[in-house]
N, C-alpha and C positions, 0 to 999 in steps of 0.2 A: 815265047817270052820267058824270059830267066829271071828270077827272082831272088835276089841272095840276100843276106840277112849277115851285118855286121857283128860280131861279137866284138865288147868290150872286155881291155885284159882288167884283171884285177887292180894294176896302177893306175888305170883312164878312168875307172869307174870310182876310182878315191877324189882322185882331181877333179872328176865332176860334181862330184860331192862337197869336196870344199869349196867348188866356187860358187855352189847355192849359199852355204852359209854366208860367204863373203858378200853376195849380191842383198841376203836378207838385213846382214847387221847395216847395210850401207842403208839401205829400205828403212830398217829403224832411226836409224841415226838421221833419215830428211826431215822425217814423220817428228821427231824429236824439237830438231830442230823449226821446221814450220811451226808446230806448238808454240816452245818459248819465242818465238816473231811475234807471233800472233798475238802472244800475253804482254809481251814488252811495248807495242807499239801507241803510242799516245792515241786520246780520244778528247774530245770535247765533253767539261761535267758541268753540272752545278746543281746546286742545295740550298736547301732555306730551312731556317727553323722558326717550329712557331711557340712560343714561349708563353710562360702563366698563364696554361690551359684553367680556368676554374671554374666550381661546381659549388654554388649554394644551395643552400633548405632554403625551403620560404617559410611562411609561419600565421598562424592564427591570433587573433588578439582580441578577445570580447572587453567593451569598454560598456561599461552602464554610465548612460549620462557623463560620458567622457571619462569613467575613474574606474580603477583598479582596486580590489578588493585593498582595504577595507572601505566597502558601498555606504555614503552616506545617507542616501538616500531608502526611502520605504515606503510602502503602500500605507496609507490611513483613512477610515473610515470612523467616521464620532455619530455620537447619537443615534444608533439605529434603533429603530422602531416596529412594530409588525407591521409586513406590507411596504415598506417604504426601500426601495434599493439603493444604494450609497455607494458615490463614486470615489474611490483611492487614489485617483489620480493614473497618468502616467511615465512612464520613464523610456530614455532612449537606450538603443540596444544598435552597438555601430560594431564592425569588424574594420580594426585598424591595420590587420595581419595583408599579406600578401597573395594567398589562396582563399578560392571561396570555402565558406562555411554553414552547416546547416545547423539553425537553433534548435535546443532542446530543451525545456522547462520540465520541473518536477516540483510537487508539494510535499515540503517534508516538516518532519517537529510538531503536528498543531498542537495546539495547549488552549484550553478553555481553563479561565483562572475564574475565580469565583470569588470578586472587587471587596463585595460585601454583600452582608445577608441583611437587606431590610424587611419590614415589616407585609409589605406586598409579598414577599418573596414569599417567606416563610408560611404566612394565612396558606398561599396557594399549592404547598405541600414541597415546596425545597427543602431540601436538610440540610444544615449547615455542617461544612468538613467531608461532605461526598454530593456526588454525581448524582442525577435519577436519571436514569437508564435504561427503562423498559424491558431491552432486550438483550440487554448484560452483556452486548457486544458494543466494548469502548477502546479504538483507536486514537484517542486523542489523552493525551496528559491535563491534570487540572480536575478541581472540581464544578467548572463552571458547566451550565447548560449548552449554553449560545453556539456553540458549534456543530450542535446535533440538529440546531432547529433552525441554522440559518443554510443558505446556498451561497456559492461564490460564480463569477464569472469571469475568465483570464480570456484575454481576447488579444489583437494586436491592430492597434488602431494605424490603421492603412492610411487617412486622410490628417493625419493627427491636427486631430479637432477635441482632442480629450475626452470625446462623447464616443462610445460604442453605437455604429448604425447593425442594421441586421444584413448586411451584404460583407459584413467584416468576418475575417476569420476568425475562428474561435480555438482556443487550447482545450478547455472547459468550460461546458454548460451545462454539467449534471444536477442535479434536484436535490442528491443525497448526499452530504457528506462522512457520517460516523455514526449511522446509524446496526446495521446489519453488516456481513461479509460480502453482500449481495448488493445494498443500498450503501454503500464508500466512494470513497473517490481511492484511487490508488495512489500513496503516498512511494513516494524515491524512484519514481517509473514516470520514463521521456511519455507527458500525458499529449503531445504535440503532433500531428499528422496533417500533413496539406489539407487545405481547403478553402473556397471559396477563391479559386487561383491563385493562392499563395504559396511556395513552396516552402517558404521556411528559409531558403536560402540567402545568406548575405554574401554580397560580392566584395572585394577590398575597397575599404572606404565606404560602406552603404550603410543608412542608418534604418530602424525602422522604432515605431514607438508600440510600449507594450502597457497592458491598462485590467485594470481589474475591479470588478463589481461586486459587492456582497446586499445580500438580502436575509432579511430576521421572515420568518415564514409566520401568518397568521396564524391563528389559532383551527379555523377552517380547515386551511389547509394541511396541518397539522391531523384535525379530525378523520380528514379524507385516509390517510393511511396507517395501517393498523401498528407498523413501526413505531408510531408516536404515541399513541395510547398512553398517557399518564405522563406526556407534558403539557405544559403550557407556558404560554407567551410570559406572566410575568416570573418564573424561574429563570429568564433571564436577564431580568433587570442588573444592572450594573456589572452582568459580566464583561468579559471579552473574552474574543479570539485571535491569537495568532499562530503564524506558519512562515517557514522557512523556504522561499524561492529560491530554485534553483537552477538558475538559467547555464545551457552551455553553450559551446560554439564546434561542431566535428568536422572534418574535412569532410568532401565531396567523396563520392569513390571518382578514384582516376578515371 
């Protein structure tokens, strides 16, 4: 068998060559075209828009007894006496806002004034123009007594029946109010913590009623702890005391 082997002249092998490029450019130029076919040819669309996308805040809104600061209303307690507890009454406490809220109360300002110094007072070793003080730790403003020797109770009357039951939650029921650093109540501090299944929370629109008790402490009682040492019941005759509630309303955490 023979096997021979064509050579190409140098002019066949040009022409071969140009007729690749010519087969390539034609190659582009389908490819080209198919492309723009393919971009030019209709299709079925459609769209929609959707318009005044919006995004509000919601908001909190404590109402006491329906009203906005400036609160008419206020706790009052008249005539007290040793041993006898005296109810202030109570007020509503409603979230008009749109997010729930949790309450926070705090005692701030007290002031014991010192009305007048009568004849009782003075026999029984008051001084008129200062405080007696035993333990020369005085958180309260005022020369009156009454603040060191009375107690208070801030509760939230759950049935509102105006009466404080003992299943009721409580803010405050401490013994001491301004006596010691030890025997205080904490003033400008949320004194509030769940209990007695209450959360504290108001939901939008939910009311709930809040109520407060004070009591003038016997002289007994008075004796039982060494804090008091060198008062007595009538150094507080005709004082008072008052304090500055201050209720809030916080958001939930998300």
């Amino acid at each position: 068998m023979v096997i021979s082997f064509y050579k190409f002249t140098s002019r066949e092998r040009g022409c071969v060559f140009e007729m690749k490029k010519i087969l390539a450019s034609i190659m582009t130029i389908g490819l080209v075209s198919a492309s723009m076919f393919s971009a030019t040819q209709a299709v079925f669309t459609d769209s929609e828009v959707i318009g005044a996308n919006t995004f509000a805040a919601g908001s909190l809104d404590l109402k006491v007894n329906g009203e906005d600061e400036p609160i008419s209303v206020s706790f009052v307690g008249e005539d007290m006496i040793p041993g006898k507890t005296v109810n202030a009454g109570t007020i509503s406490l409603s979230n008009s806002g749109s997010v729930d809220g949790i309450l926070t109360v705090k005692v701030s300002n007290p002031v014991s004034n010192e009305i007048s110094e009568i004849e009782p007072e003075i026999s029984s070793g008051d001084v008129p123009g200062a405080e007696v003080d035993p333990t020369g730790y005085d958180a309260n403003g005022g020369d009156g007594e009454l603040w060191d020797m009375s107690t208070i109770t801030i509760y939230f009357d759950m049935n509102g029946d105006g009466e404080m039951q003992w299943y009721e939650p409580t803010v405050w029921n401490g013994q001491h109010l301004d006596m010691t650093t030890t025997y205080r109540i904490q003033l400008d501090t949320n004194l509030w913590s769940a209990n007695h299944g209450f959360d504290g929370v108001l939901a939008p629109g939910e009311t709930v009623n809040l109520g407060v008790l004070a009591k003038l402490k016997t002289d007994a009682q008075l004796a039982s702890q060494p804090q008091y040492n060198g008062l007595n019941n009538n150094m507080a005759m005709t004082d008072d005391m008052q304090f500055d509630l201050i209720i809030g309303l916080e958001q939930t955490t998300p």
